[in-house]
N, C-alpha and C positions, 0 to 999 in steps of 0.2 A: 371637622371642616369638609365641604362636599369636594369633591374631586374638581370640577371644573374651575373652583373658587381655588384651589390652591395650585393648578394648572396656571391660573391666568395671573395668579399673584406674581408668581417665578416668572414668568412673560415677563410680563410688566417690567422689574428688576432688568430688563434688559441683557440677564448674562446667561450662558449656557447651563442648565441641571448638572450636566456630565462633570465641569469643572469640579463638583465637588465629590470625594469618591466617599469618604466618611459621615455618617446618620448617628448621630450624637443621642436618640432615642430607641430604647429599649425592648418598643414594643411595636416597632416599622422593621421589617426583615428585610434584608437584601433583595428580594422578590416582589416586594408590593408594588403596586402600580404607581404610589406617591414618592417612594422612596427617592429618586433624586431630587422631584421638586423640593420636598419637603427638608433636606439635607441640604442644597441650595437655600432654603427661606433664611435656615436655622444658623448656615454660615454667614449669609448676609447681617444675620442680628434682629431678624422682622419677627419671627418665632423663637420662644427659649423653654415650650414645654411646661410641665408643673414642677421643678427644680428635683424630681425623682427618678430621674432619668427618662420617663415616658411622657407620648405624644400625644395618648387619650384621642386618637382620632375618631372614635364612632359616639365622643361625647358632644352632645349640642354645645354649643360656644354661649355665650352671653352675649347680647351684641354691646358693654360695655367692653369684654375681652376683646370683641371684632373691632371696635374702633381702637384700641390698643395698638391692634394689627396694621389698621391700614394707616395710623398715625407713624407709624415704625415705618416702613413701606411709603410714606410719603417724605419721608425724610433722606430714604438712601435714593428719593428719584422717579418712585416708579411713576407710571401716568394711570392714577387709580379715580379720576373724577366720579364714577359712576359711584363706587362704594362712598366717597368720601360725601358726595350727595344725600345718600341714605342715611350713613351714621353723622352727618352734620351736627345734630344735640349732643350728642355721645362727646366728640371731637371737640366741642364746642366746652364741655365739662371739664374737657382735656387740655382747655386749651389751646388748643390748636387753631390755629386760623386757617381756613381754608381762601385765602386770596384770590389764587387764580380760578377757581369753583365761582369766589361770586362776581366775577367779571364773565363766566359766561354763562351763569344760570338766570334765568327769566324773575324779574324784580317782582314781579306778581305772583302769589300762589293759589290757586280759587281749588276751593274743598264745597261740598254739599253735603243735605238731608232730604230725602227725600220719605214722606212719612203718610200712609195710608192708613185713616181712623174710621171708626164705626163705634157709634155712641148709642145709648136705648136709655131716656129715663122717666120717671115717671113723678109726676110733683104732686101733691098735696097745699095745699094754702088755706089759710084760716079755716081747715077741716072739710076743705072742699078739695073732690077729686078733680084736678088739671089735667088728667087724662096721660096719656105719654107724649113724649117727643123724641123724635130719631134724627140722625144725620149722619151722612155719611161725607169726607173730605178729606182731598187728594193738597197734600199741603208741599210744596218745592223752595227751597231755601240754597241758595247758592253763596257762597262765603268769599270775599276778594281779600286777601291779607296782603297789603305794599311795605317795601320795606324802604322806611324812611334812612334810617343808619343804623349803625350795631344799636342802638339803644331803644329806637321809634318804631314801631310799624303805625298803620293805619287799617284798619278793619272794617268793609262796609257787609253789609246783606240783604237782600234783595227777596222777596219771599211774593208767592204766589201760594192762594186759595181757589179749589175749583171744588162747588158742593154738587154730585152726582144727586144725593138725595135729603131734602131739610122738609120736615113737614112745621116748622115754626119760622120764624122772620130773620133774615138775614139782609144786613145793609152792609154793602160795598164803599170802597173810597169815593164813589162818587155823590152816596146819599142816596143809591138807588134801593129801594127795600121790593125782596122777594120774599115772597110764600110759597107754599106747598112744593112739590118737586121741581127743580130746573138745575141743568147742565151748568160747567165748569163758565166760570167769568174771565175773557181775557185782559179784562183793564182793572180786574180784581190783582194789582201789581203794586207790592208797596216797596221800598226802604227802610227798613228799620231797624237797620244797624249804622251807622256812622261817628267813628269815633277813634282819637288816638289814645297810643298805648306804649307805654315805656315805661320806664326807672331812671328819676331825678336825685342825684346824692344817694341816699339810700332807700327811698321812698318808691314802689311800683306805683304810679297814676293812669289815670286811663278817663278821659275826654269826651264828651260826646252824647250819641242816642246809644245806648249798651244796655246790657242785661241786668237787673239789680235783684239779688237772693238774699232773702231775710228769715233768720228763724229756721234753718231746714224748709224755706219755702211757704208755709205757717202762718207770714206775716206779708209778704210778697214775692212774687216770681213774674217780674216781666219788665216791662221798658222803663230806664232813668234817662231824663234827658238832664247830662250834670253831667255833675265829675267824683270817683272815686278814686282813695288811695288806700294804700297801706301798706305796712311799716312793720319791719321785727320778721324772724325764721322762728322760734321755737315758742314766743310769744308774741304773737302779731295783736296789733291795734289798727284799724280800718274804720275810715270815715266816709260818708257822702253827702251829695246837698244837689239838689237840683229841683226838678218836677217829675213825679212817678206818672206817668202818662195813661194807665192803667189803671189810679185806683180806684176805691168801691166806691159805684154809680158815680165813675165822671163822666158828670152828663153837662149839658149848657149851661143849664140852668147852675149846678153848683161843681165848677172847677177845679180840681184840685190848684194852689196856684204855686208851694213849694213846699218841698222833703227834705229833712236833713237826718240821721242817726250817727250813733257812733258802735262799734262793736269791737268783744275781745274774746281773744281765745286761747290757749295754752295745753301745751302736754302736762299730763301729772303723769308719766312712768312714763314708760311706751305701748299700752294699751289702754288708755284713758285721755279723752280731753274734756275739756271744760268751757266752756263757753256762755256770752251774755251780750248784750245789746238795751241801745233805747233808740224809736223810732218817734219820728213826729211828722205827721203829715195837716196841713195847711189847707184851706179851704176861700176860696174871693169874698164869698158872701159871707157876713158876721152873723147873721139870722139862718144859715145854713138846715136846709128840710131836714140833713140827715142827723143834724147834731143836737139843733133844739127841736124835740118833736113831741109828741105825746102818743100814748096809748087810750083804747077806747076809753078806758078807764082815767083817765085825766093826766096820767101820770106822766111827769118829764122824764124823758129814757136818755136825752145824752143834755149838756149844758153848758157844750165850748164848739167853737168855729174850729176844732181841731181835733183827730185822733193822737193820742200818744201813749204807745207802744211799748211795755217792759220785757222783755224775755230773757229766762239763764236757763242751761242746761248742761247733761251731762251727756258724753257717747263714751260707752265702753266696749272692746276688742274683746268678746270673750276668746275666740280663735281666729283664726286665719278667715272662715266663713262663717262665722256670726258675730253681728254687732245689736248691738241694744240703745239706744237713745233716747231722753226721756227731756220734755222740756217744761217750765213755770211760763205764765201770761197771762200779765197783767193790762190792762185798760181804762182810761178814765171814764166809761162809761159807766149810768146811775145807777145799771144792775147787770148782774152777770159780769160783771169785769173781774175776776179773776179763771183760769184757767189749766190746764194743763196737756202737754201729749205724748204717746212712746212710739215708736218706729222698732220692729223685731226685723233686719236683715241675715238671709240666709244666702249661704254660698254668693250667689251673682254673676247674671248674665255679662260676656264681656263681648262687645262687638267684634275682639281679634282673635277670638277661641270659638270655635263653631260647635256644638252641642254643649256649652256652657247653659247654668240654665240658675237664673235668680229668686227667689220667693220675698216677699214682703208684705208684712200685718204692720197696719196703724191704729192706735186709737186715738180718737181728739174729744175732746173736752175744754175747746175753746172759746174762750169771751165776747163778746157784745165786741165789734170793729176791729178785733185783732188779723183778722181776714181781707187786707186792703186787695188782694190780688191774691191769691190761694194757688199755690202748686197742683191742687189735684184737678183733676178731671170732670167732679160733677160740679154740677150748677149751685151756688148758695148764694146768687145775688135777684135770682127773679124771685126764690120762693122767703124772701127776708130772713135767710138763715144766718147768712152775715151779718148784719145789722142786729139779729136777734143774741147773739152767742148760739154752737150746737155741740151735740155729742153724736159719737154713734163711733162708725170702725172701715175702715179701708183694708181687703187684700187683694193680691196683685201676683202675678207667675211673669220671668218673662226667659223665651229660650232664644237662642242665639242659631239661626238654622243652616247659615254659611257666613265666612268672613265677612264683618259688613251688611249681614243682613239679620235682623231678631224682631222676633215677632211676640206683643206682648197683651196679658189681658188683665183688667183691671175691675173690681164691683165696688160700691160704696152703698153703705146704708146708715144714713144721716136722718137726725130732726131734731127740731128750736131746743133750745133751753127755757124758752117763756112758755105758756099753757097754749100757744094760739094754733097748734095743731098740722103747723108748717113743718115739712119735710121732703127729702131724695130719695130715692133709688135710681142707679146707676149702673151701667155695666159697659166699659169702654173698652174697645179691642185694636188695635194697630199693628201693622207692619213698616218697619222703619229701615232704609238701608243708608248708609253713606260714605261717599269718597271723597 
């Protein structure tokens, strides 16, 4: 415990150090600078040591031990709001209600991202050189979390694109389309977050425009306008349904128009889980370009107004810093629908540990439309690598270079599964911090 912290605890308590002359701990000597606070805490009953007669005071705390602390401490009186603000989850685990904390802490809380990218890649399309594309963009995301009652909050996000440099096409919310180099857009300003979030009976639900994760990312990673739930701690079941706003080529012409899946997951020990899903996504038009289409060659390559999406998998814990995951994917598409992928996680960057430092390899081996919205970074919807099924490998370092701030880089080298000679190369780099 740092000195000032166990100064201000004994404050707090309102009663003299001195009054206590006896230190009930082993290894605090009559001499130490804490020795009467600390003998004050210990008589109040706010501290009681590790039950071996010592105080371990140059050992770091836990901050579940710390909210222990000021839980004890808020019982015999003290006026500890500030701590009681920080360990809130802690206390919250504990128990403990913090009342008069949220009659005077601010009902809103706003967190951000702020995230600086730099992209390089270079496409190939029916065996023709695309040449490269670069961009560079300065992306700002500010977060408002309201706290409806102990059980509601309400989530919006507000997010800002400014591209320094795009030598390909970029449209704005207004429908304004840029080429070649131009400066940051200030009406380049959307919302796209909005949505409530709680637990009904036993159920977590959450409302709204929010973020929807499918497959490790594999099968989507971006906006549901709908609703998710789900259900279960050790064996969860999780459903959704709405519109994926996001998915592959929603253009005018063919709409996504609703999504629903269901997904499950489970421990097998405690370094194994297991997991599986079916997605279906929906399309307005029943003659859909992307579904009934053909190849030069005559051939019908999909034959429903809908994708629908199978995927199981397995993640195992080999240690504390490496994980392995490996997943199946299936698609009703005419060829190339079925698939597979593995993800190798080493150590891992942590935004709260500063030279923390993460590595990651991927390989995919994915099917014909199982790619509605893609987690990764390179492009596989201009050069038909989605539509077509691809393979190829992702890896990725990323280091953490002060609290809150990590900088990370990323290469992908992809192409088709079909003969038509479409392919990526990618190389994405970012600086991201956030409070």
């Amino acid at each position: 415990m740092k000195k000032s912290l166990v100064l201000a605890m004994a404050l707090a308590l309102g009663v003299t150090a001195s009054a206590y002359a006896a230190n009930p701990f082993s290894d605090v000597p009559a001499g130490h600078w804490a020795y009467d606070s600390i003998a004050k805490l210990a008589a109040a009953g706010v501290i009681d040591g590790y039950g071996d007669t010592t105080f371990k005071g140059d050992r770091l705390m836990t901050r579940y031990e710390m909210a222990q602390i000021v839980a004890k401490a808020m019982a015999k009186g003290a006026n500890v709001d500030k701590l009681a603000a920080e360990f809130a989850d802690e206390l919250d685990a504990l128990g403990v209600r913090v009342a008069a904390l949220e009659k005077k802490s601010d009902n809103v809380k706003i967190t951000g991202q702020i995230r600086y990218s730099y992209e390089h890649q270079k496409f190939d399309k029916d065996g023709a050189d695309l040449s490269k594309y670069s961009k560079a963009r300065l992306r700002t995301r500010l977060i408002f979390t309201g706290k409806v009652n102990d059980n509601w909050d309400y989530v919006a996000r507000v997010e800002n694109n400014q591209y320094f440099h795009n030598d390909g096409n970029h449209i704005n919310n207004d429908n304004k389309e840029y080429a070649n180099d131009y400066t940051g857009e200030d009406e380049d300003v959307k919302m796209n977050h909005a949505y409530l979030t709680g637990r009904l009976g036993g159920v977590d639900i959450s409302a709204g425009r929010q973020d929807l994760w499918l497959a490790d990312g594999m099968v989507y990673d971006d906006l549901l306008d709908g609703v998710q739930a789900t259900f279960g701690d050790k064996f969860q079941v999780s459903g959704f349904y709405g519109k994926v706003t996001e998915a592959f080529d929603n253009t005018d012409d063919d709409p996504s128009d609703k999504a629903w899946g269901i997904n499950v997951n489970t421990a097998l020990g405690h370094a194994t889980d297991i997991f599986a899903g079916y997605t279906e996504v929906s399309f307005k038009h029943e003659n859909s370009s992307r579904y009934v289409s053909s190849d030069d060659a005559g051939k019908v390559m999909f034959n429903e107004d809908k994708a629908k999406i199978t995927n199981a998998g397995l993640k195992f814990n080999i240690t504390d810093d490496v994980a392995l995951t490996g997943g199946y994917l299936h698609t009703n598409a005419e060829d190339n629908d079925n698939g597979w992928y593995a993800v190798l996680d080493l150590w891992g960057a942590d935004y709260k540990k500063p030279g923390s430092f993460g590595f990651q390899a991927v390989y995919y081996d994915q099917p014909a439309m199982s790619a509605q919205m893609h987690t990764m970074s390179a492009d596989l919807y201009e050069t038909g690598l989605a539509s077509d099924g691809f393979k190829g490998y992702q890896v990725a370092a990323s280091y953490t270079v002060a609290k809150n701030m990590m900088a990370s880089v990323q290469y992908y080298d992809l192409k088709s599964k079909e003969d038509s000679g479409n392919k990526v190369k990618t190389i994405w780099s970012e600086f991201q911090l956030r409070f």
